[in-house]
N, C-alpha and C positions, 0 to 999 in steps of 0.2 A: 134120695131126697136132697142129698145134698150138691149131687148134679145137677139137678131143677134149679134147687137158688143158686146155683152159681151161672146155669144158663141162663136164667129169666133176669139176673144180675147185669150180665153180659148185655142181653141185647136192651136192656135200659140204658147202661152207659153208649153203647152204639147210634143209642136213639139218640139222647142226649148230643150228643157230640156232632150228630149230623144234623139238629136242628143248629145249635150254636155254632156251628163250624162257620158260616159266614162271618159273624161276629170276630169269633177269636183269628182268623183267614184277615179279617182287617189290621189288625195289629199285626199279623205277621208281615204283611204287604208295605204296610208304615214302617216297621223298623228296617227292611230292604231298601225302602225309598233316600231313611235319612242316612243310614249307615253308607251307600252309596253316594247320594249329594254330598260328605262329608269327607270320601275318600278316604271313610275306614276301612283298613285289614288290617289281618290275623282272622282269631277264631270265630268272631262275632259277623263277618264278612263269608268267611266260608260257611256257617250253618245257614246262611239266609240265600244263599247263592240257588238254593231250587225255586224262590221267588223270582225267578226272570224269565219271561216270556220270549220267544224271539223278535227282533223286531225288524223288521225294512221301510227305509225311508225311501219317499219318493216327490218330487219334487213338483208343483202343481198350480195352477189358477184359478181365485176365485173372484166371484161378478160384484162389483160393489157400486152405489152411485156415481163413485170419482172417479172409473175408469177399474182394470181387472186389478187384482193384487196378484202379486208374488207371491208364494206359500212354499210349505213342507209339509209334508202328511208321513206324521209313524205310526205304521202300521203294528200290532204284535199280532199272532195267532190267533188269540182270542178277545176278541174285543168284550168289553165289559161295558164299558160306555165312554161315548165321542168326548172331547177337551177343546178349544179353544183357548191357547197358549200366548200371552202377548207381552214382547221382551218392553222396558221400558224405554228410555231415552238411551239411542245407543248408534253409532254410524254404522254398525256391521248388520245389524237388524236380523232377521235368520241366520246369519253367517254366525251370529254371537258364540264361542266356544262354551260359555256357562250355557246359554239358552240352547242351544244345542242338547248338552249332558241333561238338564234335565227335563225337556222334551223327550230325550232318551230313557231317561229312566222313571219317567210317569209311563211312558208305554209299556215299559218293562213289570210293570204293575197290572196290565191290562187297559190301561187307556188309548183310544185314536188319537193323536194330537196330533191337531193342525194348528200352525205357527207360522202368520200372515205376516206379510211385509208392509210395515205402513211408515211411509216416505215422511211424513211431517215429522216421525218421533227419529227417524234416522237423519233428519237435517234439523235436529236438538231443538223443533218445536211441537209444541203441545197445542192444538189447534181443536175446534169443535167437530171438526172433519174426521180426528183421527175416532172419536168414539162413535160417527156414523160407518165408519170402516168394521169397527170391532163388532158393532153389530150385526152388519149384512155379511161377515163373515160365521157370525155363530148361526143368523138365518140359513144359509148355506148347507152351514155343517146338518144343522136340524134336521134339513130334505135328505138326508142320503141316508137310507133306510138301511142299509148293508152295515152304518157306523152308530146309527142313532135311529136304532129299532123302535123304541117310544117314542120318536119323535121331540125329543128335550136332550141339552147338551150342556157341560160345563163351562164357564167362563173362570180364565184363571188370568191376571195382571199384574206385571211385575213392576215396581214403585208404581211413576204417576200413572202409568196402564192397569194398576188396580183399582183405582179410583176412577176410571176413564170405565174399565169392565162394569162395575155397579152400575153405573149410569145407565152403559148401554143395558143392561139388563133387566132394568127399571122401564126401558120401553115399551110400549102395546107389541110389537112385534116380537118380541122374547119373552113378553107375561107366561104366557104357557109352554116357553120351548126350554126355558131354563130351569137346568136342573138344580144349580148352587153356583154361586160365586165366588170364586176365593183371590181374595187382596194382597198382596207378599209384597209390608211394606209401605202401600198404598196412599192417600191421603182422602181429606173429607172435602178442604175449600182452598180452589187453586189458591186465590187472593191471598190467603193466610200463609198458606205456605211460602209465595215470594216474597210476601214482607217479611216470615222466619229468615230467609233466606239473605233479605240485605242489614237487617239489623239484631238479627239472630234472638228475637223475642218471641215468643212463644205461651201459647196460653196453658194457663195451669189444667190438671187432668179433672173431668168431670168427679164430682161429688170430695174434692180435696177438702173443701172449705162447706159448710151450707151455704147455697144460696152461689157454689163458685161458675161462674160463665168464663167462657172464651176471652174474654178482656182482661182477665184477670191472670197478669202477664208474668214470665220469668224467663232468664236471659240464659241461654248455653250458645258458644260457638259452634254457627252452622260450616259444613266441609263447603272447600271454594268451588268445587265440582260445578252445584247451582249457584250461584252468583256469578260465576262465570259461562255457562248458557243464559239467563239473563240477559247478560251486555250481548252475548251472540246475538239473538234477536233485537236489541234496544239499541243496535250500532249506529244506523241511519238517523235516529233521535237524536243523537251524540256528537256527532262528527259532521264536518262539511263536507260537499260533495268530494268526492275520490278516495275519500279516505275509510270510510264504511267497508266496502269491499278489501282493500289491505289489510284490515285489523280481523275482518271476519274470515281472512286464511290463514291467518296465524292463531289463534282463536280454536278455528278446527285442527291443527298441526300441534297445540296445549290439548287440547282434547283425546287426538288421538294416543297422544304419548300417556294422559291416565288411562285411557284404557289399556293400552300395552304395559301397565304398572302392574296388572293383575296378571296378565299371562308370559309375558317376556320381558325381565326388568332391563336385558343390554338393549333390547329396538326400543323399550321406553327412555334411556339415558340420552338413547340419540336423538331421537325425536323432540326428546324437550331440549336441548342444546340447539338443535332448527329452530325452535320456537321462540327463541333467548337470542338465536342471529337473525332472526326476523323482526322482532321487537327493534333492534337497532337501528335498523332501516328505514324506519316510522317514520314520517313526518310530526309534529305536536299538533292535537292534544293524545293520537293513537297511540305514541312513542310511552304514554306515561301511561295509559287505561293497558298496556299490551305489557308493560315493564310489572304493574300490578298483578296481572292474572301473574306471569312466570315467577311473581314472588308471593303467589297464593295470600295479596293483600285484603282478606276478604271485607275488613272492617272499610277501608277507603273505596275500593269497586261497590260496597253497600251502600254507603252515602251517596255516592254519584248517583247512582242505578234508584233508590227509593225514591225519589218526583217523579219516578216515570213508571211506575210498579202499577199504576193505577190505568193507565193508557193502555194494559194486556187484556187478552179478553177477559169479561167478566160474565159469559157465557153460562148457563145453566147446566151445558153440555161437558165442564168440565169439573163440575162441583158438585162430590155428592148429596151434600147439605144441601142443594139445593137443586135438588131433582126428584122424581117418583123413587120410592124404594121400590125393589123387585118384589117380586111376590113369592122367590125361591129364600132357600136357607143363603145367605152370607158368612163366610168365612173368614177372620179378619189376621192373619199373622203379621207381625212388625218384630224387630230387633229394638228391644229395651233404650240402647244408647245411639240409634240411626243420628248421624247429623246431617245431612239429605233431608229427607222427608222422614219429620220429627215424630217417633211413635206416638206423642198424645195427639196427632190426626187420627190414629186409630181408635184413642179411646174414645175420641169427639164422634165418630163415624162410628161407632158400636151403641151411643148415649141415642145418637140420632136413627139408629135403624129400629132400636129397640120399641118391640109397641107396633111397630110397622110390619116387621118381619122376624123371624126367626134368627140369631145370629150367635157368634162364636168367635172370640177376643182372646189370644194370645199375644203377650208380648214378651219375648224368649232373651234372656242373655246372651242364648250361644247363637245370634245371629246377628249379623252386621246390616249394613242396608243391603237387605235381598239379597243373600247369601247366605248359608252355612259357615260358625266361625270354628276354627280347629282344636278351641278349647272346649273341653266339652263337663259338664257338672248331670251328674246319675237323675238329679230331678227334673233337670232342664228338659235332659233326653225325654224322658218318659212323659213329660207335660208335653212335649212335639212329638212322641209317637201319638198320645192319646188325643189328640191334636186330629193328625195325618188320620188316624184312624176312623174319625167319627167323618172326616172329608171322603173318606176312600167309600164308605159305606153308603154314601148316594148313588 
């Protein structure tokens, strides 16, 4: 008898466990994802290490109205379901070493990700163009039945490419092909964010105050990152003829040396020291907007730069406040303290999808702008597993 219940025991917990097993299979695959974006080891890295799938990337084109794109496709073994991966404001664009890794290890999850090159966010502009790219790039992904058996696919966008993702997402051409969206980062209304950006104002977070709106303002310094893309595009505005063009390759030559702040700090010392002997060279008024960026003056490139915040596009195509919500789940993660693009665009773009669609607002400490930061707090982790988790389960 008492082999009975303990077999009849048996194959309940069996049962049990093989219905739940997807469930609980998602939070294993979440804590692999962040433990690796984080570049933890020891033990917690080794027990997760049979969460990786093999993967091979392979390099590829896809058809878009502006002409083909550049792409990446990671493949792992087992496909679970296709991604559309899209780095933000970046010169290297798929080359990107972060966008890269975890292109890499969302496949290693079981995801396809394809990771399109789109030329206006690699030449530090944000244009209405790039979210018809992001679209006909997830159309794309849809068709290939081999990667996107349902025929629906993820949309994932890193900073202004999250906000860029929703949109496209929100179109009749992805109504039914999307599966979820997720924003890392992201924002809700361009407009708002480059006025954050030159005068580092910022609206209060939904439901602070009764009755609290977007107008309802408070001041943190934004990083010169954005205020100095900004002037990139607003040069010709600025400057008389000749001088546009010298200031916008010094400009990129500041740019590239922050981004070599994050992967090689000696090619970034040099880099900005080019950028510091080019400034010199200047003619006036380049000499002083170019002498500003290399002293990260963001308060005076702010004042120059806001009379002309208004002349960018105010396109519906790049605001999600002000476009169709999707009809999939939206996934919103942002870093608490981003000075980039300010996390209460997330909470403003969570206020706004709500009622419309299904959505899910995290905003993490241990994440900087779109990134993983190396301090880590036990609750933080566990609100971005359980996070990653309920993303991974679509």
């Amino acid at each position: 008898m008492r082999l009975r219940t303990l077999a009849v025991a048996g194959v309940v917990v069996v049962t049990a466990v093989a219905v739940t097993a997807p469930f609980f299979r998602s939070y294993t695959r979440a804590s692999a994802l962040i433990v690796r974006m984080a570049g933890l080891t020891g033990p917690a890295a080794g027990a997760l290490e049979w969460e990786r799938e093999p993967v091979a990337a392979y390099d590829a084109q896809v058809p878009s109205r502006h002409g083909a794109l550049r792409a990446r496709l990671y493949l792992p073994d087992h496909v679970r379901r296709a991604l559309v991966l899209v780095a933000g404001v970046n010169a290297l664009g798929i080359d990107e070493p972060r966008l890269y890794g975890l292109a890499h290890e969302l496949a290693n999850v079981g995801y396809a990700v394809l990771t399109p090159e789109l030329p206006d966010l690699q030449r530090y502009d944000i244009t209405p163009r790039t979210t018809d790219m992001i679209e006909d790039a997830a159309v794309w992904l849809s068709g290939q039945p081999r990667l996107a058996r349902d025929g629906r696919v993820g949309l994932a966008g890193i900073s202004f490419a999250g906000g860029l993702s929703i949109v496209a997402a929100g179109r009749p051409a992805l109504r039914h092909r999307a599966a979820f969206v997720f924003s890392f980062g992201g924002h809700a209304n361009f407009q708002r964010v480059l006025r954050f950006l030159c005068t580092g104002m910022e609206p209060a977070p939904p439901g602070a105050d009764r009755g609290t709106s977007p107008s309802a303002e408070r001041h943190r310094r934004p990083h010169d990152y954005g205020v100095v893309i900004i002037l990139l595009g607003g040069a010709d505005r600025l400057l008389p003829p000749g001088q546009a063009d010298l200031l916008r390759e010094a400009i990129l030559t500041f740019l590239r040396a922050s981004h070599y702040e994050l992967i090689d700090k000696r090619k970034a010392a040099e880099t900005f020291a080019e950028a510091r002997r080019m400034a010199d060279a200047l003619p006036e008024p380049a000499h002083t907007l170019m002498t500003q960026v290399n002293d990260r003056d963001v308060e005076g490139l702010g004042a120059t730069l806001l009379p002309f915040i208004g002349q960018a596009s105010q396109s519906p195509a790049l605001s999600p406040d002000r476009s169709p919500a999707p009809a999939c789940p939206v996934y919103i993660l942002h870093g608490a303290d981003d000075n980039v693009v300010p996390a209460v665009e997330s909470e403003w773009l969570g206020r706004y999808l709500a009622g419309r669609t299904g959505t899910r607002t995290l905003l993490s400490r241990i994440i900087t702008h779109a990134e993983l930061n190396s301090e880590q707090d036990k609750r933080e982790i566990w609100a971005l597993v359980d996070f990653f988790a309920s993303l991974l389960r679509r």
